[in-house]
Residue, then its C-alpha position, 0 to 999 in steps of 0.5 A: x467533516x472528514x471525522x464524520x465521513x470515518x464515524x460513518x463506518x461505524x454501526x450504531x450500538x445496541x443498548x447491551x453491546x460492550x463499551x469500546x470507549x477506552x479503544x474508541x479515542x486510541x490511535x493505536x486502535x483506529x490505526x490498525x482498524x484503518x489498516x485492515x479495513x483499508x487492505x481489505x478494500x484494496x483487495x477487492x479492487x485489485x483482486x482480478x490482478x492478484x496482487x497484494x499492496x506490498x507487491x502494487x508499491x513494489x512495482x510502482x517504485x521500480x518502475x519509477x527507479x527502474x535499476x536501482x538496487x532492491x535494498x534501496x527500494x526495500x528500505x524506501x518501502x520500510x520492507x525487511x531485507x530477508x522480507x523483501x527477498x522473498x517478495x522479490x522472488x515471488x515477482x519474479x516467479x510471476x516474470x514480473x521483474x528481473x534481477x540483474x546484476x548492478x554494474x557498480x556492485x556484483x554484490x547488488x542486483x538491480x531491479x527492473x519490470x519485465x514487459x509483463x510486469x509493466x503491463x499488470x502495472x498499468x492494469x494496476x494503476x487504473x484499479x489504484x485510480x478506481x480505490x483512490x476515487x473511493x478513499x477520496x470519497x470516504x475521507x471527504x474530498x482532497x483537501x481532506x485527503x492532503x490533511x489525512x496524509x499530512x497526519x500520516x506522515x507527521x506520525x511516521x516522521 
């Protein structure tokens, strides 16, 4: 049920249009249709707050590990470390989070919300209600979004 919630998406053919098979059955392919399709739904639900789905997981983590180093919610994301600095410096252009030395490590900075990065946060977690509602609707339900993450990360693993 949920493979026919996805073929849904899909435009039906004319009769002299190319032949996608070899890409049709590739998860490769799907993977990245998904992935561009997907962000681009996430933006147009998120798009009043300007906010990118790497900066919405950044914040959700550090508001869930407020004070921990930004190498661990960099690494915990999968987000370079040179890649993740400068995402940091963007939150924090926008006073959204702060960098605050760790009190182990003057290495490290740990990484916290600001009030305004809490309350885009919170603005944020209901357009990520209103984009889940849609996913769970087009992938057919929550048993079938169990069984598409599982899937996920059966491959990520």
């Amino acid at each position: 049920q949920a493979l026919e919630k996805i073929g849904e998406t899909y435009e039906p053919a004319p009769d002299d249009a190319l032949d996608t098979s070899a890409v049709a059955q590739s998860v490769t392919h799907q993977l990245r249709r998904a992935h561009g399709q997907f962000t681009n739904r996430f933006l147009l639900h998120f798009s009043r707050l300007s906010l990118r789905p790497a900066e919405f997981s950044v914040l959700s983590l550090i508001a869930q590990n407020p004070g921990r180093k930004q190498s661990e919610i960099a690494a915990a994301l999968g987000i370079q470390r040179a890649n993740f600095v400068v995402l940091m410096n963007e939150l924090e252009s926008r006073h959204l989070t702060e960098r605050r030395s760790a009190p182990n490590d003057r290495r490290s900075y740990a990484i916290h919300l600001t009030p305004a990065g809490e309350s885009l946060l919170a603005d944020a977690r209901r357009a990520e209600a209103d984009f889940e509602a849609d996913c769970l609707e087009r992938l057919g339900g929550t048993r079938a979004r169990d069984q598409f993450l599982t899937l996920l990360r059966r491959l990520l693993g």
